[in-house]
MIVEX-351182 format. One record per residue (C-alpha): x, y, z; residue in one letter; residue number from 1. Coordinates in pm, whole numbers, plus 50000, padded with zeros to 5 digits. Example, Ala and Ser with C-alpha at 12.3 -4.5 7.8 and 13.67 -1.06 7.14 Angstrom:
BEGIN
x = 51230&y = 49550&z = 50780&residu = a&num = 1
x = 51367&y = 49894&z = 50714&residu = s&num = 2
This chain:
BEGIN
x = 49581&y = 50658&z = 47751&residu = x&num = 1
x = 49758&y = 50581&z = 47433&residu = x&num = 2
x = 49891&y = 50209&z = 47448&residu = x&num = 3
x = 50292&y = 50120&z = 47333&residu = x&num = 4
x = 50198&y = 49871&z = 46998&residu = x&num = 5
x = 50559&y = 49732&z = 47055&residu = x&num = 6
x = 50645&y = 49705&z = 47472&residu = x&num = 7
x = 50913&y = 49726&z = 47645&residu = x&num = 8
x = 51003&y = 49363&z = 47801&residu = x&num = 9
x = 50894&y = 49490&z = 48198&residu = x&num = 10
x = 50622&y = 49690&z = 48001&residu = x&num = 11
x = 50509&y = 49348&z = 47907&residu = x&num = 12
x = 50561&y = 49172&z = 48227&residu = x&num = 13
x = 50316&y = 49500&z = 48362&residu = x&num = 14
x = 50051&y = 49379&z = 48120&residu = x&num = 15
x = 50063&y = 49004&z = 48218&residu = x&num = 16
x = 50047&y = 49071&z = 48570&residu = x&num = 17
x = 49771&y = 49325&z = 48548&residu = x&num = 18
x = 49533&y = 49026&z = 48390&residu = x&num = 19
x = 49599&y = 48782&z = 48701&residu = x&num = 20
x = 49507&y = 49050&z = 49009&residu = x&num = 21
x = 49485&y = 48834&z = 49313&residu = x&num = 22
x = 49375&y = 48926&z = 49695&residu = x&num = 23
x = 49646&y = 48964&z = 49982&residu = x&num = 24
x = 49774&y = 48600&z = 50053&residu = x&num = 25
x = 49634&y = 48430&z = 49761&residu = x&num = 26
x = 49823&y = 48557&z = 49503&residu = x&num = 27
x = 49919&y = 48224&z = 49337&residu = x&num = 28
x = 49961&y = 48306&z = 49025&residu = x&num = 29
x = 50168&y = 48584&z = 49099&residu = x&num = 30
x = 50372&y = 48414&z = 49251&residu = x&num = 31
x = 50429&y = 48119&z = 48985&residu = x&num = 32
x = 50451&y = 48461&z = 48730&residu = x&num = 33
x = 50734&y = 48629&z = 48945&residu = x&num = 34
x = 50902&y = 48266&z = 49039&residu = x&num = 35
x = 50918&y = 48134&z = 48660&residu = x&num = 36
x = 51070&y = 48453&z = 48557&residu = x&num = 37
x = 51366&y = 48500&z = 48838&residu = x&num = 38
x = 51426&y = 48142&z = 48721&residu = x&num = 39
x = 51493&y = 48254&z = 48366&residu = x&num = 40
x = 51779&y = 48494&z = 48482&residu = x&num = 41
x = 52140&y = 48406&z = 48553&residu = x&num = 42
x = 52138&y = 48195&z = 48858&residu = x&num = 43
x = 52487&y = 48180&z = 48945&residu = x&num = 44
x = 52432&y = 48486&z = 49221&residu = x&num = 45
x = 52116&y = 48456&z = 49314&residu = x&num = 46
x = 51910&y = 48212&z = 49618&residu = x&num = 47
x = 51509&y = 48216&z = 49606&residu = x&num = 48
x = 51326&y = 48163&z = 49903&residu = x&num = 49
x = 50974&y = 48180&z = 49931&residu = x&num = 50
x = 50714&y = 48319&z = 50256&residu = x&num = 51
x = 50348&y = 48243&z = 50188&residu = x&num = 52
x = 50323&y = 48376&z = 49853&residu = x&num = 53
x = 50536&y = 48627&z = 49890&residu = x&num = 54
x = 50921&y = 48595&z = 49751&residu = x&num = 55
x = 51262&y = 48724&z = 49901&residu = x&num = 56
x = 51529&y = 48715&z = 49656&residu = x&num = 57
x = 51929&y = 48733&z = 49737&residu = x&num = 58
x = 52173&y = 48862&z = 49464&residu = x&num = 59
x = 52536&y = 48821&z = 49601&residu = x&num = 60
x = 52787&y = 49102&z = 49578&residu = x&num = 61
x = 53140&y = 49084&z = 49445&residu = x&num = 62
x = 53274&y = 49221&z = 49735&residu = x&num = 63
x = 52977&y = 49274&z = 49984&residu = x&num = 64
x = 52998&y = 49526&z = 50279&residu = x&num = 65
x = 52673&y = 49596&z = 50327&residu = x&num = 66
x = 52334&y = 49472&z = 50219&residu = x&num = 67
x = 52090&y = 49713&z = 49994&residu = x&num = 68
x = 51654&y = 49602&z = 49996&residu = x&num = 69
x = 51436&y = 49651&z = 49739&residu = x&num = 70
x = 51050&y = 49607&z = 49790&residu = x&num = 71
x = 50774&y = 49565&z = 49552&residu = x&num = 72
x = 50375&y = 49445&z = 49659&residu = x&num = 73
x = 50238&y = 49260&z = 49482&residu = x&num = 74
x = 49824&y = 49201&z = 49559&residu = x&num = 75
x = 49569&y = 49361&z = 49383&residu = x&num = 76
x = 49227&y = 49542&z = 49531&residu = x&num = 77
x = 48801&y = 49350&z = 49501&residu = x&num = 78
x = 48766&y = 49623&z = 49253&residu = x&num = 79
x = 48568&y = 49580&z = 48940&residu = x&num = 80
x = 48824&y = 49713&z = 48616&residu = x&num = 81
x = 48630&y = 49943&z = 48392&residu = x&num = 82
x = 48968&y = 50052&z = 48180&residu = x&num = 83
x = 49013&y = 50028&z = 47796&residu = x&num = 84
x = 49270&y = 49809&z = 47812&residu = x&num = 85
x = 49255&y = 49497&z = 47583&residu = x&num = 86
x = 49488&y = 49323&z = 47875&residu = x&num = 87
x = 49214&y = 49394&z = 48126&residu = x&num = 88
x = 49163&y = 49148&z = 48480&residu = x&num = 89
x = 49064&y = 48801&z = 48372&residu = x&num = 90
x = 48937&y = 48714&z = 48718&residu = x&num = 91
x = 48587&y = 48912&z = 48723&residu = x&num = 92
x = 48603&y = 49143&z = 49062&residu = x&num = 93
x = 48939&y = 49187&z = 49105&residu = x&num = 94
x = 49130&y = 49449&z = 48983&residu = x&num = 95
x = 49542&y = 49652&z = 49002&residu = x&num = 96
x = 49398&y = 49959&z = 49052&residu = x&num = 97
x = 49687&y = 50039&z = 49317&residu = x&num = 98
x = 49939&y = 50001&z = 49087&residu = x&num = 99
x = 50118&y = 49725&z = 49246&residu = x&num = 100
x = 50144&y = 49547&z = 48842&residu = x&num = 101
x = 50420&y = 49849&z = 48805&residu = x&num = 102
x = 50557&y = 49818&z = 49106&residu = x&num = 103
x = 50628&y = 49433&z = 49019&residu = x&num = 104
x = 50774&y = 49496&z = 48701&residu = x&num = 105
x = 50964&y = 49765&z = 48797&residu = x&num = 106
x = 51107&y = 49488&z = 49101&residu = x&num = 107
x = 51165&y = 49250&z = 48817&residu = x&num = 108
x = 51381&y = 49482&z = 48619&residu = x&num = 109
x = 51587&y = 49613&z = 48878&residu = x&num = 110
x = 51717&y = 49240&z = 48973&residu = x&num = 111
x = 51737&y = 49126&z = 48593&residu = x&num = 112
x = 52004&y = 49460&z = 48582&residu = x&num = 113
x = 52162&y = 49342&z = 48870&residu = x&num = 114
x = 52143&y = 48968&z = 48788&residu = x&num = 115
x = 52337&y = 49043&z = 48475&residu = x&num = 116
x = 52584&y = 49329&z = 48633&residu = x&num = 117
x = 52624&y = 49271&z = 48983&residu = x&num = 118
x = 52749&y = 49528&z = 49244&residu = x&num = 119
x = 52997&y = 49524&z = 49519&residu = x&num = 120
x = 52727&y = 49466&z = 49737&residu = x&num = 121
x = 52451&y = 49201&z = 49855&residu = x&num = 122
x = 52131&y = 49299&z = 49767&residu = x&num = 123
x = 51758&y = 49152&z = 49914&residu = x&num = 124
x = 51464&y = 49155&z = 49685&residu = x&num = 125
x = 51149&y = 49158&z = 49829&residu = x&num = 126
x = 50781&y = 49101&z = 49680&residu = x&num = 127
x = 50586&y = 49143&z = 49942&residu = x&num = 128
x = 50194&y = 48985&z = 49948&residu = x&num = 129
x = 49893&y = 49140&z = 50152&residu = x&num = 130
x = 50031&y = 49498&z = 50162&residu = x&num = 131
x = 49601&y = 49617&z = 50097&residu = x&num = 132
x = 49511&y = 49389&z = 50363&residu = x&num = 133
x = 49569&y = 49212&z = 50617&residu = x&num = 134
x = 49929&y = 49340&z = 50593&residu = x&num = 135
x = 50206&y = 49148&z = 50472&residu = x&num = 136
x = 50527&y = 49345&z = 50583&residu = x&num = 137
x = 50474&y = 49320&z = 50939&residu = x&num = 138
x = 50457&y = 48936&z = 50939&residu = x&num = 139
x = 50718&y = 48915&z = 50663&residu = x&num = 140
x = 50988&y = 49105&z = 50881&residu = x&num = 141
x = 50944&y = 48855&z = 51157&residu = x&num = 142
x = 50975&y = 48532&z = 50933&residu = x&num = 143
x = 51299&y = 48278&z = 50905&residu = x&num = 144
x = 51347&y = 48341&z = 50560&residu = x&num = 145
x = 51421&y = 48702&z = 50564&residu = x&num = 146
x = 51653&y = 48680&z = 50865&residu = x&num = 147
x = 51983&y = 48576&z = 50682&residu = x&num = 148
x = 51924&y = 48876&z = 50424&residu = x&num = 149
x = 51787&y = 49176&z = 50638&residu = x&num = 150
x = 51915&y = 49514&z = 50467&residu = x&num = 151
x = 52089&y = 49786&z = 50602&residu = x&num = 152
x = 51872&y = 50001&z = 50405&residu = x&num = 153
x = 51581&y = 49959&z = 50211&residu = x&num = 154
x = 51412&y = 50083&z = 49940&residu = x&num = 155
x = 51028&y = 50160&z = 49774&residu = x&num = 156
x = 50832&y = 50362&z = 49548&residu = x&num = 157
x = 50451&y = 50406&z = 49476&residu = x&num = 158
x = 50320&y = 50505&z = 49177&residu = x&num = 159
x = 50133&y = 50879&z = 49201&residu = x&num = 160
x = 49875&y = 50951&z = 48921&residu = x&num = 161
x = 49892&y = 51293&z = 49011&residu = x&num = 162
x = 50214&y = 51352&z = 48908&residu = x&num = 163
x = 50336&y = 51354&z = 48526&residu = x&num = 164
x = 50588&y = 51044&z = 48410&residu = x&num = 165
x = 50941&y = 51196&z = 48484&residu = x&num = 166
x = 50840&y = 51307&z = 48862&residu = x&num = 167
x = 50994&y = 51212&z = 49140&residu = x&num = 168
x = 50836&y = 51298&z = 49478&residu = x&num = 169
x = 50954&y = 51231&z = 49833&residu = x&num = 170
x = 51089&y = 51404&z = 50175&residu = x&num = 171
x = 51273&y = 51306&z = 50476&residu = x&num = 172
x = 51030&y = 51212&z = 50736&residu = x&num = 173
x = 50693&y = 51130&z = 50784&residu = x&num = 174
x = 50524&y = 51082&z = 50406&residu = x&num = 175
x = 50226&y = 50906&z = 50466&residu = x&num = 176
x = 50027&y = 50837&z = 50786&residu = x&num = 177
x = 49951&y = 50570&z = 51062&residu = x&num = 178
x = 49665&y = 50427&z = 50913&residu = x&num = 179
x = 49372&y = 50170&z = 51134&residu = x&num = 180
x = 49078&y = 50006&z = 50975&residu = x&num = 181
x = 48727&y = 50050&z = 51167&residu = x&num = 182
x = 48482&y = 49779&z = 51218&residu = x&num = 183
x = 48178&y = 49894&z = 51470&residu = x&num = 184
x = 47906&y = 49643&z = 51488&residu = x&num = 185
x = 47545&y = 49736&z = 51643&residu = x&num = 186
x = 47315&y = 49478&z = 51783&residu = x&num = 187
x = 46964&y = 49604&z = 51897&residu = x&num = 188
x = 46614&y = 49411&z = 51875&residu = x&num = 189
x = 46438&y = 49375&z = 51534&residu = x&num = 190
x = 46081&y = 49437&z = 51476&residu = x&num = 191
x = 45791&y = 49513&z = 51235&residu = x&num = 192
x = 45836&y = 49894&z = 51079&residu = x&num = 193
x = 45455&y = 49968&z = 51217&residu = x&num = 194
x = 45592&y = 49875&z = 51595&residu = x&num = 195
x = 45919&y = 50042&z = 51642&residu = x&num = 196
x = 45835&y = 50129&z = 52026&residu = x&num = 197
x = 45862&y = 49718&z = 52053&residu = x&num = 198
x = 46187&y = 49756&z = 51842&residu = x&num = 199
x = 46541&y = 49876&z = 51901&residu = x&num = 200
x = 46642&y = 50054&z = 51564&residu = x&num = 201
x = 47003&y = 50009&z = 51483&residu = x&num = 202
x = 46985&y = 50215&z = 51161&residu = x&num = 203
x = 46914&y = 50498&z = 51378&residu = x&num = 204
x = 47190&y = 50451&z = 51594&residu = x&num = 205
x = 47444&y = 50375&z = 51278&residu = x&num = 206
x = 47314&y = 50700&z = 51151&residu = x&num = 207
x = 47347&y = 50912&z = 51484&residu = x&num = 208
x = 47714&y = 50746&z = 51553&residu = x&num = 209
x = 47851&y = 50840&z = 51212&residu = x&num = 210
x = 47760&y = 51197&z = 51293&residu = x&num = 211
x = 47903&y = 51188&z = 51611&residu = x&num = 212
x = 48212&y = 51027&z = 51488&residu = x&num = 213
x = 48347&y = 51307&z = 51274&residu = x&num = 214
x = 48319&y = 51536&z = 51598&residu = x&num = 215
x = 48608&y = 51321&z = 51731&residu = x&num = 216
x = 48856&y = 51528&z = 51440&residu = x&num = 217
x = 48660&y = 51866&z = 51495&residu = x&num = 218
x = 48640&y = 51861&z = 51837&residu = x&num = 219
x = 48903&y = 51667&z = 51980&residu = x&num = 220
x = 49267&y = 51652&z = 51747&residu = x&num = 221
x = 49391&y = 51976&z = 51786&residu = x&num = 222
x = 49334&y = 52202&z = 51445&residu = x&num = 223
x = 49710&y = 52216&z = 51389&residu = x&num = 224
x = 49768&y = 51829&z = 51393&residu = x&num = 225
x = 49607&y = 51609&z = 51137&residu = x&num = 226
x = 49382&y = 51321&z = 51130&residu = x&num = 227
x = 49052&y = 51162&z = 50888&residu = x&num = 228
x = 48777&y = 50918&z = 51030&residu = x&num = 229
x = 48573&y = 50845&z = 50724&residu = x&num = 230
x = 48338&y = 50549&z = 50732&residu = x&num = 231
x = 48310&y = 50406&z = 50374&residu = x&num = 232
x = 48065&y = 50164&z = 50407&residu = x&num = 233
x = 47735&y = 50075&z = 50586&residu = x&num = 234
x = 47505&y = 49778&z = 50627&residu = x&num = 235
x = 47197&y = 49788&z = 50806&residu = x&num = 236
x = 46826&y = 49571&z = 50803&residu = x&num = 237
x = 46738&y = 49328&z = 50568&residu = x&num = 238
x = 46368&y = 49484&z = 50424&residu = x&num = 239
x = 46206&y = 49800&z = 50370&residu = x&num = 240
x = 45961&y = 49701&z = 50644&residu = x&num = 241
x = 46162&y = 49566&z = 50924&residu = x&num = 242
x = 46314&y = 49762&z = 51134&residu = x&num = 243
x = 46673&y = 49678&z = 51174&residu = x&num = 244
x = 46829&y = 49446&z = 51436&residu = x&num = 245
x = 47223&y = 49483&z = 51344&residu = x&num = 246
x = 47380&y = 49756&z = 51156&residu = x&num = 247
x = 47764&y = 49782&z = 51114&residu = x&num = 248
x = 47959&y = 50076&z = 51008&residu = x&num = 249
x = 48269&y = 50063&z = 50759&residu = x&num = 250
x = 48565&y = 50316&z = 50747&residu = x&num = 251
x = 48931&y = 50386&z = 50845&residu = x&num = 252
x = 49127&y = 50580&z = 51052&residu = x&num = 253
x = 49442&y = 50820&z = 50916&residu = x&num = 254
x = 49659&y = 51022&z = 51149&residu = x&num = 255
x = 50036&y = 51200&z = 51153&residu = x&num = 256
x = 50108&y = 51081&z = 51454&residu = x&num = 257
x = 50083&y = 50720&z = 51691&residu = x&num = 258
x = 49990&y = 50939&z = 51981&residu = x&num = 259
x = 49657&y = 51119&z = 51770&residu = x&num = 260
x = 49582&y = 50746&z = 51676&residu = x&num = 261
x = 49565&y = 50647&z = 52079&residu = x&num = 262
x = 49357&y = 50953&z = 52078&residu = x&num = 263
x = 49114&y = 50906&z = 51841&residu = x&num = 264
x = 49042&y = 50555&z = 51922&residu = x&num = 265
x = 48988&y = 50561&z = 52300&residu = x&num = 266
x = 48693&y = 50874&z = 52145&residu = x&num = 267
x = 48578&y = 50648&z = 51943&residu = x&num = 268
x = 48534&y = 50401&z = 52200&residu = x&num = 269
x = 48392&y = 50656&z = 52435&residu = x&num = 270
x = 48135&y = 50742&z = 52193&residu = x&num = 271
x = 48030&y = 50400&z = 52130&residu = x&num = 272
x = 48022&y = 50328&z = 52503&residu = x&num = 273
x = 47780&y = 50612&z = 52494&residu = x&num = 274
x = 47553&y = 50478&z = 52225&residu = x&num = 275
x = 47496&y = 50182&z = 52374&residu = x&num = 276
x = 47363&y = 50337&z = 52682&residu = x&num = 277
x = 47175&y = 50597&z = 52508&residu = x&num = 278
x = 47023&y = 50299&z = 52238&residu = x&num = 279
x = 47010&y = 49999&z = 52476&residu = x&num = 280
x = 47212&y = 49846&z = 52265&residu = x&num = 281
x = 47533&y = 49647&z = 52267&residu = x&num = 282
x = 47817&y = 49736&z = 52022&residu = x&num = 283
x = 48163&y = 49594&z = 51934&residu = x&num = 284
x = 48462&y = 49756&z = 51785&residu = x&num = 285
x = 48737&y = 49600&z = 51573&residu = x&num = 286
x = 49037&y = 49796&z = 51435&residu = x&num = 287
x = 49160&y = 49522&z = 51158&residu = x&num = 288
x = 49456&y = 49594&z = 50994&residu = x&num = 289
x = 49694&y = 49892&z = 51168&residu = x&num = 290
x = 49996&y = 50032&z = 50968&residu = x&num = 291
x = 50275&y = 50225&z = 51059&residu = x&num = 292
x = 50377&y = 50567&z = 50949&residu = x&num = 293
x = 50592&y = 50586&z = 50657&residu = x&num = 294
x = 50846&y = 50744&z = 50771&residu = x&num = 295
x = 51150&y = 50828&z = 50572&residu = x&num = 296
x = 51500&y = 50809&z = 50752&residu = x&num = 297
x = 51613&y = 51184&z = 50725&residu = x&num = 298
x = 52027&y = 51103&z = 50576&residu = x&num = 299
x = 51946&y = 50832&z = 50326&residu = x&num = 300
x = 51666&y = 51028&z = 50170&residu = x&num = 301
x = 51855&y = 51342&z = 50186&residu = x&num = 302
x = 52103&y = 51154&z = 50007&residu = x&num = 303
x = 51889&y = 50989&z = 49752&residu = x&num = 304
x = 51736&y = 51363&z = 49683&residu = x&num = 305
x = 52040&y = 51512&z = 49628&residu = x&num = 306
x = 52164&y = 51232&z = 49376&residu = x&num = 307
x = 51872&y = 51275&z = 49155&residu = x&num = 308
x = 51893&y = 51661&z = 49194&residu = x&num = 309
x = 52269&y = 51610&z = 49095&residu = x&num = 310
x = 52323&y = 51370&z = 48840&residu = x&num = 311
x = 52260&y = 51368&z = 48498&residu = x&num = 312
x = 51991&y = 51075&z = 48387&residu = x&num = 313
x = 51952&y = 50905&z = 48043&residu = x&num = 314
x = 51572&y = 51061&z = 48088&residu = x&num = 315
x = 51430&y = 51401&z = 48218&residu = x&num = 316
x = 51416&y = 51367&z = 48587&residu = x&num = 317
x = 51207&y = 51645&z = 48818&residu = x&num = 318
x = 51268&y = 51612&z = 49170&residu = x&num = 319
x = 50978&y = 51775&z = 49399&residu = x&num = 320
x = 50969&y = 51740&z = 49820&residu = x&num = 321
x = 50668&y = 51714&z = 49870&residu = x&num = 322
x = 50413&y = 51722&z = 50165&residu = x&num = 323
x = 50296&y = 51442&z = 50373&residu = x&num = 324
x = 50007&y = 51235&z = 50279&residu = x&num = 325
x = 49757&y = 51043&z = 50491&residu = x&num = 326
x = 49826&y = 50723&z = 50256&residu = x&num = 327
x = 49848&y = 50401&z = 50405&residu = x&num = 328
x = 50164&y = 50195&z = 50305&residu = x&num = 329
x = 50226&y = 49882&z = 50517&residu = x&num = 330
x = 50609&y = 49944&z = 50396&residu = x&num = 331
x = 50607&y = 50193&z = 50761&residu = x&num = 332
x = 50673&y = 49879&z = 50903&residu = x&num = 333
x = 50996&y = 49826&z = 50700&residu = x&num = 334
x = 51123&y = 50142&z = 50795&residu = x&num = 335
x = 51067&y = 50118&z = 51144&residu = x&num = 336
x = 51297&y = 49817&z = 51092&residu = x&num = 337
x = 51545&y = 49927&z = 50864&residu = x&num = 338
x = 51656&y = 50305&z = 50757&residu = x&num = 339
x = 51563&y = 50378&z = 50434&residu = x&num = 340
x = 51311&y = 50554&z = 50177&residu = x&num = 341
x = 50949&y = 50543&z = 49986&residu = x&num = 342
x = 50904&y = 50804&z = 49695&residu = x&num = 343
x = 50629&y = 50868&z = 49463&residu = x&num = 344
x = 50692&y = 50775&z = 49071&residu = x&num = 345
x = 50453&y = 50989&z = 48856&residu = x&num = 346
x = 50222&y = 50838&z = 48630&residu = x&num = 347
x = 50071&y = 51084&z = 48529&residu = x&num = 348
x = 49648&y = 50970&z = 48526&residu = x&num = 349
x = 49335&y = 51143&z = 48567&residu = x&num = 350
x = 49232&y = 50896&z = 48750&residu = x&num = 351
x = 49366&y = 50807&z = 49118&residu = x&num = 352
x = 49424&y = 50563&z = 49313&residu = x&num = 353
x = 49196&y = 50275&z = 49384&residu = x&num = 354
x = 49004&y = 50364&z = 49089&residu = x&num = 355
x = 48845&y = 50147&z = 48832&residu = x&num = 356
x = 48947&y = 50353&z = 48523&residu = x&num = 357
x = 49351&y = 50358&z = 48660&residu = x&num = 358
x = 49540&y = 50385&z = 48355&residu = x&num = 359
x = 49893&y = 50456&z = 48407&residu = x&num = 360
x = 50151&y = 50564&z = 48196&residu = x&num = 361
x = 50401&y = 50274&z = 48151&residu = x&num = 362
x = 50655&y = 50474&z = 48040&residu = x&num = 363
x = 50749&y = 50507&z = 48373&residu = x&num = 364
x = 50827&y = 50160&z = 48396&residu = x&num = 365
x = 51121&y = 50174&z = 48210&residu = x&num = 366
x = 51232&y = 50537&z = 48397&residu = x&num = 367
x = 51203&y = 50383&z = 48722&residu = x&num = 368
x = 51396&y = 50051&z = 48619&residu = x&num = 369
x = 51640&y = 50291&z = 48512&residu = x&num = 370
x = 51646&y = 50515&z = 48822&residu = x&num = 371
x = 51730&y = 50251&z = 49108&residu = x&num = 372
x = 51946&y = 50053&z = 48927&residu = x&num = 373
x = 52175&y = 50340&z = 48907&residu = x&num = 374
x = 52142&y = 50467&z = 49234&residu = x&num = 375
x = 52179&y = 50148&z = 49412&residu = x&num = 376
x = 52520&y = 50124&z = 49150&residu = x&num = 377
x = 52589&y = 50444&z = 49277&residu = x&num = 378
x = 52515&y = 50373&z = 49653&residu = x&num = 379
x = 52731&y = 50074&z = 49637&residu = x&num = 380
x = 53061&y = 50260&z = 49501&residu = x&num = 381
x = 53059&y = 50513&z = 49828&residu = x&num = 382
């Protein structure tokens, strides 16, 4: 990825955040970052509140009617960054490999335009912690300090490396899935490896579940729905020569609908039952984190489409509808609340999401800044 010698100002403000990456609910420097900056704007519309470490923002209208939100994440992933950068993570571990450095700077830009040039509306800015895990929205939607500035619609974007800089991507509807996290734990009886009929193996019985697990989307979601059980991660014994006591399987769940996610789970906790009769063992199940669909409110996207299809923008703008993902965004519980939209920004990357080598293309920093400032301009003059 070639690297801007002289940034942009939110280009910049990318760059600083990417070195401080912090896990959901203890981003603390983040937070001083985003905090010492909103202070530096014009202060004579705006009120600051903060929620754990997250940050709602008010910017008063001239003449409000309605209320407009704007959300940005801001936690990073335990990912290890193996990019070129020279502004690389400085805490060892911990990486932005989701992208949520954009999406912060992009928030930052879109209130400094509207700090400076405020609309006829109220606006709500929201950067949001936890949104990898545990999940930040749900809790944040509930809390005091939101209440007095809840939107009438609301607004997001994640940043697709599959898409060049310049795309836009969204539909009305469902655009990424319900998403649960899978914990199964195994307990049997340990043992010496040259005694296993004194032993209860639970590496065996990891191994036989996972296989039986992905019958659960072959054999039981109907072929013309979708759904993914993938399990990501497995631990299991503690020596070559002792046969396992505990093993505990890893993964997530992914489906396009709430009632496929009842479905899958009570098989998965049919098939556990069943292990632990057929292993003598006992075995526990815990579904972590659960986010809602993202689902996109049919008019206001339809809307938002046909602006960008419609109007001409100070940079070359493609508009693509695109399918459904099986993405997990905690922002589905935002627009369960409120109507509104998510879209994907291109970023054009080889490498995706999650990844260690992420390196996107901050040019759509500036695009994006660009994008919502106008359309929430335009959205307030109708």
């Amino acid at each position: 990825m070639s690297v801007a010698v002289n940034p942009s100002r939110f280009v910049q403000i990318r760059r600083d955040l990417h070195k401080i990456p912090e896990l959901g609910f203890q981003e603390f420097k983040t937070q001083r970052y985003l905090l010492d900056y909103i202070a530096s704007l014009p202060q004579e519309r705006l009120e600051v509140r903060t929620w754990r470490t997250g940050i709602i923002v008010n910017v008063k209208g001239t003449a409000p009617k309605r209320r407009f939100g704007y959300r940005a994440d801001i936690d990073a992933l335990p990912i290890t960054e193996d990019t070129g950068y020279d502004f690389r993570s400085e805490h060892p571990g911990f990486m932005h490999a989701c992208g949520h450095d954009l999406h912060m700077s992009i928030g930052l830009g879109i209130l400094t335009h509207f700090a400076q040039q405020p609309i006829r509306d109220n606006l709500t800015f929201i950067f949001q912690p936890a949104e990898e895990g545990p999940g930040g929205a749900k809790p944040m939607l509930e809390c005091e300090e939101l209440r007095d500035w809840m939107p009438d619609e609301i607004f997001a974007l994640h940043i697709a490396p599959e898409y060049p800089v310049g795309t836009v991507a969204t539909k009305p509807g469902i655009l990424f899935a319900n998403t649960s996290e899978l914990f199964i734990t195994l307990t049997g009886k340990g043992g010496h490896a040259a005694f296993p009929h004194n032993a209860n193996d639970m590496v065996i019985a990891a191994c036989q579940l996972v296989g039986q697990l992905q019958t659960v989307i072959s054999r039981n979601v109907n072929p013309l729905d979708s759904a993914v059980i993938t399990i990501g991660k497995i631990d299991g014994g503690t020596k070559q020569n002792i046969i396992a006591e505990t093993a505990r399987l890893e993964g997530t769940i992914r489906t396009l609908s709430a009632e496929t996610m009842s479905l899958v789970k009570s098989r998965i906790e049919a098939l556990v039952a069943g292990m632990e009769t057929a292993f003598a063992c006992k075995a526990e199940i815990d579904y972590g984190a659960n986010y809602r669909q993202v689902f996109n409110e049919a008019d206001v996207t339809g809307q938002f489409m046909n602006w960008v299809r419609d109007t001409d923008h100070s940079m070359p703008l493609q508009l693509i509808e695109c399918t459904e993902a099986m993405t997990g965004e905690d922002f589905g519980y935002f627009l369960e609340a409120v109507p509104g939209f998510m879209f994907w920004l291109g970023v054009g990357t080889p490498y995706g999401l999650h990844h260690a080598k992420l390196e996107p293309d901050e040019r759509a920093i500036d695009l994006a800044i660009d994008l919502m400032s106008r359309f929430l301009t335009w959205k307030s003059q109708q």
